[in-house]
Every structure is written in structure tokens, then in C-alpha cells.
C-alpha positions in Angstrom: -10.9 -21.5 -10.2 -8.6 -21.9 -13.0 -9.2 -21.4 -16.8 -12.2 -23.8 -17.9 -11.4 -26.1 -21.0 -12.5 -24.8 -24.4 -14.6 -26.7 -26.4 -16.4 -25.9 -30.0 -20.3 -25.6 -31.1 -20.6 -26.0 -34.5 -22.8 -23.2 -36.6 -23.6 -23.6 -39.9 -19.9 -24.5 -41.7 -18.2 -22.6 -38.6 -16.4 -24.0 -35.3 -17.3 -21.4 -32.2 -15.1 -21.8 -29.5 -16.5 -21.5 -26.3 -16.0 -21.8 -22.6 -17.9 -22.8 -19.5 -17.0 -21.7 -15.7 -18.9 -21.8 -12.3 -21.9 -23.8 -11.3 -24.4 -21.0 -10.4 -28.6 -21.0 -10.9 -28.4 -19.2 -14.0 -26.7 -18.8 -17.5 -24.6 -15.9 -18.1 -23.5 -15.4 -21.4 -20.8 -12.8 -21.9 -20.3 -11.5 -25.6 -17.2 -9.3 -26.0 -16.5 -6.6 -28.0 -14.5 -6.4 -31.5 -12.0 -9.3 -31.1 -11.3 -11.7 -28.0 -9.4 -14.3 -27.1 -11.3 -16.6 -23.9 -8.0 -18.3 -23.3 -6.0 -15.0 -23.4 -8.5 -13.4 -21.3 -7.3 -16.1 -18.4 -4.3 -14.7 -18.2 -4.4 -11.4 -16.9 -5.1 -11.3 -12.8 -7.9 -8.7 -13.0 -9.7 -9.9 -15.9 -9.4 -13.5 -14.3 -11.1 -12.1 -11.2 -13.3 -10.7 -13.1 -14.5 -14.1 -14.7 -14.4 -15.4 -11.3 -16.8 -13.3 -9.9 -19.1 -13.4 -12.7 -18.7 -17.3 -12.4 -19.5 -17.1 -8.6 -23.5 -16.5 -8.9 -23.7 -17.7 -12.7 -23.0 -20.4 -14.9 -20.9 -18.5 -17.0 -20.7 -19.2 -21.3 -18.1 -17.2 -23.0 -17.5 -17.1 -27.0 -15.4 -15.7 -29.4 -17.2 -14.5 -32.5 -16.9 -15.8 -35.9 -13.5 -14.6 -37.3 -12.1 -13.8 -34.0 -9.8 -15.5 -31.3 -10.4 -19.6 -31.2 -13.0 -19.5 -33.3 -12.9 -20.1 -36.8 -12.3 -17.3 -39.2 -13.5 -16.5 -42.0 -12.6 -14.3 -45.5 -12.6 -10.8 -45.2 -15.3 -10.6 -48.2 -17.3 -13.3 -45.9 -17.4 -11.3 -42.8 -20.2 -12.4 -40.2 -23.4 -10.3 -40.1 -25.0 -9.7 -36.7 -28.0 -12.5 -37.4 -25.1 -14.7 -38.5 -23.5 -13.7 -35.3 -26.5 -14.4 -33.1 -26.7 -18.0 -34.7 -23.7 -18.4 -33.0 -25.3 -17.7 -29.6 -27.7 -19.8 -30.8 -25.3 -22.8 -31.7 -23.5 -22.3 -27.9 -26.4 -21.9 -25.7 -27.4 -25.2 -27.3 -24.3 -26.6 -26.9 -24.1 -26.1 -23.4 -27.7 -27.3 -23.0 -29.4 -23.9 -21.9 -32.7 -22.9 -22.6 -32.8 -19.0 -21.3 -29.6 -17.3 -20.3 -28.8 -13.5 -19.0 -26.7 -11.8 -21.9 -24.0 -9.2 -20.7 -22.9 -7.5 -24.1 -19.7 -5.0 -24.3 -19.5 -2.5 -26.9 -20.2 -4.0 -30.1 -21.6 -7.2 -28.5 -23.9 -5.4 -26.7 -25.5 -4.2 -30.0 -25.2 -8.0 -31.1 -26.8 -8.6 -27.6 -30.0 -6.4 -28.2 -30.6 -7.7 -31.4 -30.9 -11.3 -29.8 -32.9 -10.3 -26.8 -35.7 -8.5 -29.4 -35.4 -11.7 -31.2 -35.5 -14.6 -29.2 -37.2 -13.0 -25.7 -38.2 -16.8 -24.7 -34.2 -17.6 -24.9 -33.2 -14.2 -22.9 -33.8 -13.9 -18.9 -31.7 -10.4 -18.6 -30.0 -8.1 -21.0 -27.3 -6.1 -19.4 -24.5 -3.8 -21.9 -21.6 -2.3 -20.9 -20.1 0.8 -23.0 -22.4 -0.4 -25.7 -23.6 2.1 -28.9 -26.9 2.4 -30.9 -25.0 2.7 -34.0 -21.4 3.4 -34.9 -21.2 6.5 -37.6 -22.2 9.6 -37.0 -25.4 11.4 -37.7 -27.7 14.4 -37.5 -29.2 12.3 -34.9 -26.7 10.3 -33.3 -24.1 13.3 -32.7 -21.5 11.2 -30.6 -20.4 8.7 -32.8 -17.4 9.3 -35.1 -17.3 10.0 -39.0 -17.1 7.3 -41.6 -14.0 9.3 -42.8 -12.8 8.7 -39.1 -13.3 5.0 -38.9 -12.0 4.4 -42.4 -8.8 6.2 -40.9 -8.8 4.2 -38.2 -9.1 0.6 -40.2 -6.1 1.7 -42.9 -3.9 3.0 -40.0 -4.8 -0.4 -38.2 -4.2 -2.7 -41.3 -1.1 -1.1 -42.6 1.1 -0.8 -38.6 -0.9 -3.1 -37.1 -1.5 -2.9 -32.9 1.4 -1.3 -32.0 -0.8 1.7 -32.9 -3.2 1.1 -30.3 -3.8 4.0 -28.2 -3.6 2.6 -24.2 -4.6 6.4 -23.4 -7.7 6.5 -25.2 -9.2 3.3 -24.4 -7.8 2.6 -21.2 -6.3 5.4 -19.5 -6.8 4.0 -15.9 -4.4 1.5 -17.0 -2.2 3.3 -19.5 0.8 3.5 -17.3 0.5 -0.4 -16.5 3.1 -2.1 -18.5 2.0 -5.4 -17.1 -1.9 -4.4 -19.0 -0.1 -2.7 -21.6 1.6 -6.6 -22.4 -1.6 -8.6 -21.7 -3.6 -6.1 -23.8 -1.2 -6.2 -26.9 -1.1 -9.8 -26.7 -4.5 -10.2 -26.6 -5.4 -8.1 -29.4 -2.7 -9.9 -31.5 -4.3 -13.4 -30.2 -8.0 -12.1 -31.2 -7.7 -11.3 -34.5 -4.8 -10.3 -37.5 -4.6 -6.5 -38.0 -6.1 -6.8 -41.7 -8.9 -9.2 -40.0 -9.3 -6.8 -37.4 -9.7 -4.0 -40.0 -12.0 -5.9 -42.0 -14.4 -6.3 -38.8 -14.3 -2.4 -37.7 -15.0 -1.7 -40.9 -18.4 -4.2 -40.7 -18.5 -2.8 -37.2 -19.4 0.7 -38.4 -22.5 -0.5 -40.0 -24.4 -1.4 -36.6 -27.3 0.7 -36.4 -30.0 -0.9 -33.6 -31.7 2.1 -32.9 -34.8 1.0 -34.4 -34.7 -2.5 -32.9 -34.6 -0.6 -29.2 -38.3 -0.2 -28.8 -38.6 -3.6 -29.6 -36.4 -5.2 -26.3 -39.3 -6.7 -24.0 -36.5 -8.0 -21.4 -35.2 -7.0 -18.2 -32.1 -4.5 -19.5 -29.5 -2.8 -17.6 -27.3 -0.1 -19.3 -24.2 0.6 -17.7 -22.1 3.3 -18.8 -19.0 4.8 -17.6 -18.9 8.5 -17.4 -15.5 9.5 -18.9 -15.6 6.5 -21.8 -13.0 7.8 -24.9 -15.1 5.6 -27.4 -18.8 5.5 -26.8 -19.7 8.6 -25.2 -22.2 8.5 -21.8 -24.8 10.2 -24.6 -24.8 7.1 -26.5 -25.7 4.8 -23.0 -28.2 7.1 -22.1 -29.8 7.2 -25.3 -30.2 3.1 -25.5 -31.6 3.2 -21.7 -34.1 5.6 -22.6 -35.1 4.0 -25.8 -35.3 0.4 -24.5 -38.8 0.0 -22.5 -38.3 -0.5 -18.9 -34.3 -0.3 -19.0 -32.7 0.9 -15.9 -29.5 3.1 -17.1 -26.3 3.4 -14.2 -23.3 5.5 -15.0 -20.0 4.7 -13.1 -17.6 6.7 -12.5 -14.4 6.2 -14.5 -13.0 6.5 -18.0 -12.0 3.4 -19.3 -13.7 1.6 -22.7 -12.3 -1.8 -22.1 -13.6 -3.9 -19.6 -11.0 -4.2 -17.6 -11.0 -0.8 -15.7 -9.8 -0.1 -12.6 -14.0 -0.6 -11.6 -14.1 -4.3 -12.3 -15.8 -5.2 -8.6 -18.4 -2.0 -9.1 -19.3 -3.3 -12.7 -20.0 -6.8 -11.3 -21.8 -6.1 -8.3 -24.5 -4.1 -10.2 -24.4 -6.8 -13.0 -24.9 -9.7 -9.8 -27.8 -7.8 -8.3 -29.9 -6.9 -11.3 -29.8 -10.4 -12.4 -29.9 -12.1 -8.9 -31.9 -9.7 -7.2 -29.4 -9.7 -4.3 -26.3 -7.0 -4.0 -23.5 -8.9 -2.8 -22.1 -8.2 0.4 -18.8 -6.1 0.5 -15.3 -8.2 1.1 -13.7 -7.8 3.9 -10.9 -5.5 3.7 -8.8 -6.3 6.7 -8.7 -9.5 8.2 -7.1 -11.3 11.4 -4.2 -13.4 10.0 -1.1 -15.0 11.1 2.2 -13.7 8.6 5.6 -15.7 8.6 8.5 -14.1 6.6 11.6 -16.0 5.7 15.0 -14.9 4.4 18.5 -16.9 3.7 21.1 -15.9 5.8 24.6 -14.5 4.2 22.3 -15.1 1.0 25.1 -12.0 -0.6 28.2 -13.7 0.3 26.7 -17.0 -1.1 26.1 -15.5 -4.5 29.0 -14.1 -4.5 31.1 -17.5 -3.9 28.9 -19.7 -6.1 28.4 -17.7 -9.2 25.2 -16.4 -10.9 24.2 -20.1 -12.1 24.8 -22.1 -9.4 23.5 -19.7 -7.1 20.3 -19.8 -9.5 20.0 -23.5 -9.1 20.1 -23.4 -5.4 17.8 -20.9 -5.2 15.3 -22.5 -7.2 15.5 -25.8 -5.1 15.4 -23.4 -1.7 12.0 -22.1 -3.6 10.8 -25.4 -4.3 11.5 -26.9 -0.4 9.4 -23.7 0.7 6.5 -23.9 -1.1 6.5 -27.6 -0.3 6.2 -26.9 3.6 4.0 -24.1 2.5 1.0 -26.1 0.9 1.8 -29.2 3.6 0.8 -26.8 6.8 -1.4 -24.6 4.3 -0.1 -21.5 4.1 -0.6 -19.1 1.4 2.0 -17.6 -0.7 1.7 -14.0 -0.6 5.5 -12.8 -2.1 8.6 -13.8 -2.7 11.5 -11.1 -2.8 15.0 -12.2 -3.8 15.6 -14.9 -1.1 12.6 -13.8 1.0 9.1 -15.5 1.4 6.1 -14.0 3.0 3.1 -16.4 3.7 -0.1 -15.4 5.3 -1.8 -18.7 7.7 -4.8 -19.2 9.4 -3.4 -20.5 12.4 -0.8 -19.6 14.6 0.5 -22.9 15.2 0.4 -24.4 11.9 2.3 -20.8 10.7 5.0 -21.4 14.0 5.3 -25.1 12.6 5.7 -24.5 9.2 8.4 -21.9 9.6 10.5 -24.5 11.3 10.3 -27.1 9.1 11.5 -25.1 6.2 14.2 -24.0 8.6 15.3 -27.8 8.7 14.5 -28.4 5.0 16.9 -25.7 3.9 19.6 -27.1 5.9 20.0 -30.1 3.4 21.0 -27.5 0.8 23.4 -26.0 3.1 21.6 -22.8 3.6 20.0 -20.8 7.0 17.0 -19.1 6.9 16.0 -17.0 9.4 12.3 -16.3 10.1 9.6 -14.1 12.2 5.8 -15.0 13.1 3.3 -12.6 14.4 -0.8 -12.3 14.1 -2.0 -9.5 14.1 -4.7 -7.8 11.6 -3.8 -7.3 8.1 -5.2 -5.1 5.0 -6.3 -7.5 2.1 -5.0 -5.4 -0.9 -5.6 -7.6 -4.2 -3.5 -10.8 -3.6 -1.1 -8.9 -1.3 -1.4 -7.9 2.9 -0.8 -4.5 4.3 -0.2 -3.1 7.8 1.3 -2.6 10.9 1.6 -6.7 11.3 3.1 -7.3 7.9 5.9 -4.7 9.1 6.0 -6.8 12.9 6.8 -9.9 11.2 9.3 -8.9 9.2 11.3 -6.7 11.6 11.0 -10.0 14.0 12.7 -12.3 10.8 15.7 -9.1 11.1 15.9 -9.7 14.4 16.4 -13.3 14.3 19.6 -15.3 14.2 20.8 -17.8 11.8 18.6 -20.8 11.8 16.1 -19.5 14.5 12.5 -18.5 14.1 11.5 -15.3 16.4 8.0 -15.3 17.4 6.0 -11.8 19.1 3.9 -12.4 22.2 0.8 -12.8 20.7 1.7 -15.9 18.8 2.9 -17.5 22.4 -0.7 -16.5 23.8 -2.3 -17.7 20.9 -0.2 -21.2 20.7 -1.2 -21.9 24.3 -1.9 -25.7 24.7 -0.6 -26.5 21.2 2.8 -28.2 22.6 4.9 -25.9 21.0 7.6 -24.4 23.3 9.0 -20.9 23.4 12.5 -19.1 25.2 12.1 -15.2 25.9 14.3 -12.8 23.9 13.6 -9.8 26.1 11.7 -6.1 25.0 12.7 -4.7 21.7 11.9 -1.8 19.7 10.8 -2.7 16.2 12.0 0.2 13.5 8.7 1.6 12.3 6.2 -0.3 14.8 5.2 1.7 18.0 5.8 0.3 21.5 8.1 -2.2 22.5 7.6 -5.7 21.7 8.1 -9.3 23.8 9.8 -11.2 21.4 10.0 -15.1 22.3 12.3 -17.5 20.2 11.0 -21.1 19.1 13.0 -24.0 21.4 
């Protein structure tokens, strides 16, 4: 699925930009907290996949608030209250032509989240929060929460240095030491909202207090609430889950504030089954597969002769040739190292055929590829394969010579009937892969 388009609801004087993905039974409406971006969300893998799978059993509707992201913003003395804010949802659900929807609030959407399920109940099928608060300053009552002297440090630090004085630690310490999160999350921050704007809104932020709109919640709610969260203590999810009539509360292990933990899949498969009424069934984790690895021969030497540049350029057009065979005999991309591709395919044959036709494509540039097949089962790991047949395949691609595509036996037995024809190699010991190994080359 890739990123939906974005399109604008008007409310009142203001443009809300707004997104719709997936073609599920119901309306999800996912309100982020303090700032967001729905494009810049897109472009970070796990957050992606995240949208995905929410899209997968919903129709999902994402916004950015008033002031924030796409949506227009407003003056810093003009900053949206949280009934101007549910107009908004209002103005989108509309939009979109949906008459009850399953909110999923995070942090100080949630709160904008509970105020709209107590207010419009017909409009709300589900309420479901994540690292959400009942109010942001602390009190005799509410002991968790920071001071006001605390936040009003935190907004003039913000407005005078801006995000680079964003604390990955704190918020996100699963992901601190991520450089490639550390990039998205900077970015998106910077693409949600000024640091003055973004001042101005923690400082309206502070003045949420729901507590006494809790008892009032007469929808299905869901609390979840990781265990170790830095900015809204476990004490403050508790507290809304036992204040909200009927609310079922979960805590999940972790430590992370934004959404994007390292718990992405937990968070929506309790999200999918309280809504859905069906826990989804676990992915498979290891999975039969056929994997083809390619590398240019005397790729060094060639460098070395041709120059950076040119040996740029013909990279880029040996690239382009393989991924041409690639998504012609449907193989899958899994990496690409230097002058090496591995592909995963979910047949033997087409994987055999594929590999020799980039063999003969390459040759047009003046280049030999070398290459090894074998099937065997793999471990799904993200977008990436694991295991004893990854390793197989490519110790049969070292094995090969110039131009010729090495094959194990299993590919031969499995290829049976296919037409495709096969000359043995003899035994060999594969470095790293027990036994010794038939190894057949492609005629």
C-alpha cells in the first residue's frame, strides 16, 4: 500500500488535511499527539507498517490538527481549543462520508479523543488511547504529571534552540540509538510544527484537564499504557481506565512515549481485536522460499580501471537490468550490497530462470555475474530473510564461475518437469553450512 493522497475538509475558516487508507468494515480515526505530519509519517518503514496494519481491518482517517503539519495554522494568540479541535473531527468524518468511526487517540489526542466520545457517543463505535493523560500539570491529586514551572521550561528551551533539544532518550529510548529514527523523527517534528508554534501548543497542551469528563464516556474504551513511559506515567493510564465506566485498561511492556516503539505489532493487535472482536493470527516467521544471490565478477579490478564515475554509471544500469528481470519473473528484492543482489521467489523455476537472464542481460554492459539458487526455509525478519538457506545460496554464488549460475540439489528435485536442464558439479563443503552439498550448474 503506498502513502494515500491528501486531501482537505474545511472547518469553520480552517483547511484540515487529512488522509484515507485501506477498505476495511469500519472507520478508524487516528488522532496523534502534539504535532504530526500524515505525509512525513509515510516515510519511516515501521511507522508505514504500522498504518498498514491498522489500514488492513479498518478504513483508516488520519488528520493533522489545526496549526500542525498540512493543516492550516493558525496565530499563536489563536491557538485551537479542544472543542475547536473536535470540530475538526467533525469536519473530516464528514468529509469522508462516515457516520460512526472507532477513535484511537495518542497522548494529547487521546484527551481530545475522550472529550468527543462523551460528546458525540452516536458518532463514536470504540475509544481506544495510547499513552494518553487525564490532565497535564501537576496536582495534589494527579501526582504524576509535571509542574507548570516544568513545562514552562520546557516550551522556552523549545522556542529559543528549537528540536535539536529533543531528548531521543526520554521519549524513545527503544529507538535512541537508531540514527535512521533519530532522522525521520527530527524531520518530522520539524515538518509538524515551527519550534515557537510548537511552544505555543505545549503550552495550551498543559491546560487539558478531562478528569471530570471521564465518568461521562458511555463507549466501548480501551486504555493502553506502556509500563516504562518517560512522559505519562502507567499511573496516569490506570487512573483514566478506572475512571471511564466499563474501560478495559492493558499495560505493555516497554518504555517508549511515541508511537513508534519497538511494540508496534503488540499495540495493533490489541487495538484490531477490541474493535473487531477477532485477535489476528500471528505471521509466520519462517517460511519455505527459493533465494538467488548475484555478484559481478572482477567487480574490484573494474572499478579500479574505470574510475569512481564511470564505474557509478555502470553500476546503476547493472542495477536497473536486474530489477528489470527481477519484477519480469517476480522476484522480490530483498538486498543489494555493493555489486550483490539477493532476491527471495516463490518458485524454483522462475528463481533458476530469472537468474539466467540477468546473467545474459549483464553481458550487454560488458560485465559477468555470477549466481547461486537454493530453497530451502528462511526466517522472515522485517523486510529481510535469515538462515541456514540464505547462507547456502550465497556460498553456491562463491562457488560459481564467471557467467554460470550454481544451483543445490534441491532446486534440481524441485525443477523436475520444468525443462530446465542441469550438469553436476560434484560434493562440496559450504563454509559455515553443515554436510556436504550436491551442487549442479545450469546448462
Amino acid at each position: 500500500m503506498d502513502a494515500p493522497e491528501t486531501k482537505y475538509a474545511r472547518s469553520g475558516d480552517v483547511n484540515i488535511a487529512y488522509q484515507v487508507a485501506g477498505e476495511g468494515p469500519l472507520d478508524l480515526v487516528y488522532v496523534p499527539g502534539w504535532v504530526s505530519n500524515i505525509e512525513v509519517m509515510w516515510s519511516y518503514p515501521p511507522f508505514a507498517h504500522f498504518l498498514r496494519r491498522l489500514a488492513s481491518f479498518s478504513r483508516l482517517i488520519l488528520f493533522d490538527k489545526r496549526g500542525t503539519g498540512l493543516s492550516d495554522h493558525v496565530p499563536a494568540n489563536e491557538l485551537p481549543t479542544l472543542e475547536q479541535r473536535m470540530d475538526d473531527v467533525r469536519a473530516v468524518l464528514d468529509a469522508v462520508g462516515s457516520e460512526r468511526a472507532a477513535l484511537f487517540g495518542h497522548s494529547e489526542g487521546g484527551a481530545m479523543c475522550v472529550l468527543f466520545a462523551a460528546t458525540y457517543p452516536e458518532r463514536v463505535s470504540a475509544l481506544v488511547t495510547v499513552g494518553v493523560y487525564a490532565k497535564r500539570l501537576r496536582s495534589d491529586d494527579y501526582p504524576w504529571a509535571p509542574t507548570a514551572e516544568e513545562r514552562e521550561a520546557d516550551a522556552e528551551a523549545l522556542a529559543e534552540r528549537g528540536w535539536s533539544e529533543i531528548d531521543f532518550a526520554y521519549y524513545a529510548p527503544s529507538r535512541a540509538d537508531d540514527a535512521e529514527f533519530r532522522r525521520w523523527l527530527g524531520a518530522y517534528l520539524r515538518h509538524g510544527a515551527s519550534p515557537r508554534a510548537a511552544a505555543a501548543l505545549l503550552r495550551m497542551n498543559s491546560a487539558i484537564d478531562v478528569r471530570d469528563v471521564l465518568p461521562t464516556v458511555r463507549v466501548p474504551t480501551m486504555v493502553l499504557h506502556r509500563a516504562g513511559d518517560r512522559d505519562v506515567n502507567v499511573e496516569e493510564g490506570r487512573y483514566l481506565a478506572a475512571r471511564i465506566p466499563g474501560a478495559r485498561f492493558v499495560e505493555l511492556p516497554g518504555d517508549d512515549h511515541v508511537i513508534v516503539g519497538d511494540d508496534l505489532d503488540d499495540v495493533v493487535d490489541e487495538i484490531e481485536e477490541f474493535v473487531t472482536g477477532v485477535r489476528p493470527m500471528p505471521e509466520p516467521d519462517r517460511v519455505l522460499t527459493t533465494v538467488v544471490f548475484t555478484d559481478i565478477v572482477g567487480s574490484t579490478d573494474r572499478a579500479v580501471a574505470l574510475g569512481d564515475r564511470a564505474w557509478r554509471d555502470l553500476l546503476d544500469r547493472h542495477h536497473e537490468l536486474v530489477r528489470g528481470e527481477l519484477a519480469r519473473h517476480r522476484g522480490r528484492e530483498v538486498d543489494t550490497a555493493g555489486d550483490g543482489f539477493l532476491a527471495t521467489f516463490d518458485g524454483p523455476a522462475r528463481a533458476v530462470r530469472c537468474a539466467c537472464a540477468i546473467r545474459d542481460a549483464v553481458r550487454a554492459l560488458g560485465l559477468d555475474v555470477r549466481a547461486g539458487v537454493h530453497t530451502g526455509e528462511v526466517e522472515l525478519r522485517g523486510d529481510g530473510v535469515a538462515g541456514i538457506a540464505v547462507h547456502t545460496g550465497a556460498r553456491l554464488a562463491g562457488l560459481a564461475a564467471p557467467g554460470e549460475v550454481l544451483v543445490s540439489r534441491t532446486v534440481t528435485d524441485l525443477t523436475s518437469g520444468s525443462g530446465l536442464v542441469f550438469e553436476p558439479r560434484g560434493e562440496h563443503e559450504l563454509k559455515g553450512v553443515p554436510g556436504t552439498w550436491q551442487v549442479f550448474a545450469v546448462a
